[in-house]
N, C-alpha and C positions, 0 to 999 in steps of 0.2 A: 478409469485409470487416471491417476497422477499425471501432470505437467512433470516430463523428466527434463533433466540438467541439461542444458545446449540447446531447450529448446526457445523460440525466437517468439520476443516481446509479442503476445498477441493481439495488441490493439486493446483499445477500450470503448467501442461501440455498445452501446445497447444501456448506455445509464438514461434514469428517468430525472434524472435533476444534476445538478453541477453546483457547487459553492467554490468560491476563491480558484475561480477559471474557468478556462472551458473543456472540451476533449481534446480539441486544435492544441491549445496553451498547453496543457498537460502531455501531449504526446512529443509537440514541436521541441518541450523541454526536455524532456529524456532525450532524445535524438540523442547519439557520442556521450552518454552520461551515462555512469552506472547510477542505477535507480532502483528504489526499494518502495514495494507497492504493498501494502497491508490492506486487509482486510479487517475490518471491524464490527459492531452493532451496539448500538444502543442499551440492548439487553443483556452485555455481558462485560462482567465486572472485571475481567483478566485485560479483556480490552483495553475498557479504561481505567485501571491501572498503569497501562503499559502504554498508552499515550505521551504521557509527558516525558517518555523516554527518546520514542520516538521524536517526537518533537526537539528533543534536544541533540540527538545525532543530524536531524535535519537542519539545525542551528550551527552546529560544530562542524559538519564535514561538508556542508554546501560548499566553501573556498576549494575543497579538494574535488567537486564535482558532483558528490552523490546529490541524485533528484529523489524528492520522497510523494507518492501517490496514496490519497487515499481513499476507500472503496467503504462504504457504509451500506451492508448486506444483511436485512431482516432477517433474521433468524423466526420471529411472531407476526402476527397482525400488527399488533401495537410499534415493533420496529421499525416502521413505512410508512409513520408520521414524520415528514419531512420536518416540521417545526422543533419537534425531540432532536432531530438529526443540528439541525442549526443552533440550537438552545446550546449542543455538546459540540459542538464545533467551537464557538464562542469559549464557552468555559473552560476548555482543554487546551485552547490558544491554537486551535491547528490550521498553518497556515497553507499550508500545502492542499492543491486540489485537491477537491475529494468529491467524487461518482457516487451518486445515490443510485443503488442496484437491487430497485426495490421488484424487477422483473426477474432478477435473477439470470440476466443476458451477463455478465463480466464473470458473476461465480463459473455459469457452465464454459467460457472462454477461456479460465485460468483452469480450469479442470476443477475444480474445485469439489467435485462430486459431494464430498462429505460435510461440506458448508461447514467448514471449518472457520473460527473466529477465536481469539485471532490468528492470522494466517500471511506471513512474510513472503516473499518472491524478490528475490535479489537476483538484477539483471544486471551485464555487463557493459560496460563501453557499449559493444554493437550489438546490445539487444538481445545475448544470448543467458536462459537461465542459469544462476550460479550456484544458488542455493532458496533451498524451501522449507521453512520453520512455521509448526504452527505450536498453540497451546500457552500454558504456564511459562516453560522453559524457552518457549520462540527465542525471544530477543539474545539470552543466553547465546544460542546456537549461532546467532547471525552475525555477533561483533566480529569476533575473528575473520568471516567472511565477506563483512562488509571491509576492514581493512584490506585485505586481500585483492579486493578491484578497483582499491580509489588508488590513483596514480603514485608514487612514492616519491616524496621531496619535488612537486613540482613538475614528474616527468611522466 
């Protein structure tokens, strides 16, 4: 079953590696922040396409509060080379934490049953889900929603 809408940030226990933070850092930071937590891998090319997007909403709407998370979820064998994982970290410029979940402890957390990649979770203010986009069209589906919880004019 899906992660449905209202339900509450689930934590992020269970990664085997951390780059650009820790789980402490990455969770202390979402606290009161709407936060957008993607999932991605190595082996899929919608992903990284849709990286530098991300990274540019994490660029543009940080002032307004949104925190961006991100989750690097084998899909193969070959996806669970941590080195591939920092190689595409580096090249993509992604600054924002990112959870090596090469156990697959955060997919079954988020619900994630279907190992979906990539895969959006847009959480509010206090932690509750707003919206969940995965695929080609994800980000599509998410701007409007990502407006929608960042505070308007400052308030």
């Amino acid at each position: 079953m899906a992660m449905k809408i209202g339900t509450q940030f689930p934590g992020l226990e269970g990664a085997t590696q951390w780059f650009g933070g820790t789980q402490a850092h990455a969770e202390s930071e979402s606290v009161g922040h709407p936060t957008l937590v993607h999932f991605w891998s190595a082996s899929c090319g919608i992903c990284k396409d849709n990286l530098p997007r991300v990274g540019q909403w994490r660029d543009e709407k940080r002032e307004q509060g949104l925190r961006v998370i991100g989750i690097h979820m084998p899909r193969y064998e070959a996806d669970t080379d941590v080195e591939t994982v920092r190689e595409l970290i580096s090249k993509y410029e992604i600054t924002e934490p990112v959870a090596v979940d090469n156990a697959h402890k955060l997919k079954d957390a988020f619900q994630n049953e279907q190992g979906f990649v990539p895969a959006y979770y847009l959480f509010d203010a206090e932690g509750k889900l707003k919206c969940f986009a995965a695929g080609e069209r994800g980000l599509d589906m998410l701007k409007s929603a990502i407006e929608r919880v960042l505070p308007q004019n400052g308030n």
